[in-house]
N, C-alpha and C positions, 0 to 999 in steps of 0.2 A: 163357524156358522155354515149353513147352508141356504146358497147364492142362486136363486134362476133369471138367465137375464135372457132378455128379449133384444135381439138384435145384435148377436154376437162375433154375428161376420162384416160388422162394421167398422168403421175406424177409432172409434169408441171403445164401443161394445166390445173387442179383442180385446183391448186394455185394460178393460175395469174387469175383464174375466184373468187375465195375465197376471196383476196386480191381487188380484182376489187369493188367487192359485198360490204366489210365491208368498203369503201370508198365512198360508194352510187353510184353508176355507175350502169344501166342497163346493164344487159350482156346476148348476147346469144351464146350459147353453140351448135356448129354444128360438129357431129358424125356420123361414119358411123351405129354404133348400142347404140340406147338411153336408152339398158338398161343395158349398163355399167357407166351411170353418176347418183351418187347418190346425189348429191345438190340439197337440197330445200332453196330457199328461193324467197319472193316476186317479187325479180327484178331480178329474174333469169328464163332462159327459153333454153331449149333442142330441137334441132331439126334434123332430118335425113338430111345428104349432102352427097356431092362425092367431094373432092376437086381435083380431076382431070380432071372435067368437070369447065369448064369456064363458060359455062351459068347455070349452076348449082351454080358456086360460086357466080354470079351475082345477082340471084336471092337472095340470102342467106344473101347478104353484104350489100344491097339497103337501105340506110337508117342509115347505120352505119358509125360513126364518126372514129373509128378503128377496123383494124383485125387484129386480132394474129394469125399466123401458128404456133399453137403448135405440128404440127406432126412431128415426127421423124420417119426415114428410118425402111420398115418393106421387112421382107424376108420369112415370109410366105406365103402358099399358093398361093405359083409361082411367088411371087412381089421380084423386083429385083431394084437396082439403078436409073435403067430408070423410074420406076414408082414415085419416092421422085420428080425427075428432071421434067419429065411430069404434077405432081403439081405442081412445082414452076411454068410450065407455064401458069397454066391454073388459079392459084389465082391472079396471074397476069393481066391477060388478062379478069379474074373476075371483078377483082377492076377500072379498065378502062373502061368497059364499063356503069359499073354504074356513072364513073364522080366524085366519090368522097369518101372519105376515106382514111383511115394512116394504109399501114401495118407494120406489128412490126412480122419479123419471127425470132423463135427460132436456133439459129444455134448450132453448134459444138466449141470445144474447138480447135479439133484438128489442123482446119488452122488458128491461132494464133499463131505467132513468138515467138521463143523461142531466137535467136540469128539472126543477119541481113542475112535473105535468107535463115531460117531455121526454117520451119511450125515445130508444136508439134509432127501431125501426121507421120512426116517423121525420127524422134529420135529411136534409136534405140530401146529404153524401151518403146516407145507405145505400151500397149497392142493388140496382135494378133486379140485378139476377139472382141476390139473395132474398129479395122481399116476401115471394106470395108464401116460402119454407117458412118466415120468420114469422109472418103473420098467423098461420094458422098453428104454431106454435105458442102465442100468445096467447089466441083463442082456447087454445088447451086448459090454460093455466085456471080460470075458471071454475071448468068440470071439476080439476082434482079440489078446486078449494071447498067447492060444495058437498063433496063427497066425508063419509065420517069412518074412513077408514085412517091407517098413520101413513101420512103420503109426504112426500120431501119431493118439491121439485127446485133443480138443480143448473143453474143456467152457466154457460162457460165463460170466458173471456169474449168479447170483439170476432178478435183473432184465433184460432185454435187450429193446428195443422198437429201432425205427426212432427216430433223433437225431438229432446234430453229429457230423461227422468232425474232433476233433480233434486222434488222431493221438497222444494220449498212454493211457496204461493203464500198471498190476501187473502183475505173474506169478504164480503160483502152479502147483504141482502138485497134491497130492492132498487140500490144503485150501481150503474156500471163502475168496477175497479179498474183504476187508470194511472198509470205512474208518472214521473214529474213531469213526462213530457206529453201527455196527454192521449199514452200508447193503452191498450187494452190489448193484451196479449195471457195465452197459455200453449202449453204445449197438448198434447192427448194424453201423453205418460201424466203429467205430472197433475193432468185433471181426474184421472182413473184413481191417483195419488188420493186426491183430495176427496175423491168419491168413496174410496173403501175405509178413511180415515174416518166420514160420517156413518158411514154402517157401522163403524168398532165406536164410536161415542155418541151419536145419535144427539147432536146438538141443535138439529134444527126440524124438529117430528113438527109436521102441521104446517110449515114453511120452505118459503121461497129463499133460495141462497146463490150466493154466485165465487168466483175461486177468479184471480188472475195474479201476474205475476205487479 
């Protein structure tokens, strides 16, 4: 297939283009600055985008069997909540007008249920510093459901740092996946794992899913 993902010099975004790569998938890599992605390889290719622009994203996506929004929520240099939400509508409105292609965005943990009626992000122990990222990632979640394009959003573990790829994980949809001791945990590898395994089966077109170990 052919893969363009948004936000590819991320901690993500490397991964699920890595993972893409070492499964023979064309992939292209769209950033705002190309000289923070250091991937070489033959079926790989880097390009400058704006994923706030719609016919920016349009041009960018033409031709692509899926896209990944790997960006997550940024608060520098004046960018504020409105700006994540302002992508959402404008890759949106990208992928439409081109007529075709599967998005696949990266979400948050934090509005994933913990108890009936009880998001992560709203528990008391959510971290302070992770909040205003989580919320206006929930916020997101909305736009895509509204939208009638095939859109999969995709939310991680709790937990998610750089690890081991080892290739196994749970599933989950709309509640957080927790193991016996009440850990929500994944690695990056092994969510990229779980990310290119729904692009090759596409088991969850239209919905919300979650992956932890």
């Amino acid at each position: 297939m052919k893969i363009a993902i948004f936000g590819v010099s991320g901690i993500v975004g490397q991964r699920v283009a890595r993972e893409a790569l070492d499964r023979g998938h064309e992939v292209k890599g769209i950033v705002r600055d190309t000289t923070r992605v250091s991937i070489s390889h033959p079926n790989f290719s880097v390009e400058e985008g704006n994923i706030q622009d719609a016919a920016s994203v349009a041009r960018q996506v033409a031709g692509y069997d899926v896209i990944v929004n790997a960006t997550a929520p940024r608060y520098a240099a004046g960018e504020g909540p409105q700006t994540f939400l302002t992508a959402a509508n404008a890759v949106i409105e990208g992928v439409k007008q081109v007529g075709s292609g599967r998005l696949i965005v990266v979400g948050g943990a934090g509005s994933l249920e913990v108890a009936p009626g009880v998001q992560l992000v709203d528990t008391p122990d959510f971290p302070e510093a992770w909040k205003a990222g989580a919320s206006v990632l929930r916020d997101a979640l909305p736009i895509y459901k509204a939208s009638d394009i095939d859109w999969t959003f995709f939310c991680p573990a709790a937990l998610i740092q750089p690890g081991e790829r080892t290739g196994k994980y749970r599933l989950g949809t709309d509640q957080l996946v927790t193991n016996e001791q009440g850990e929500s945990s994944i690695s990056a590898e092994d969510f990229a794992v779980a990310l290119l395994d729904e692009v090759e089966k596409s088991q969850f077109i239209r919905r919300r899913f979650t992956a932890a170990y």
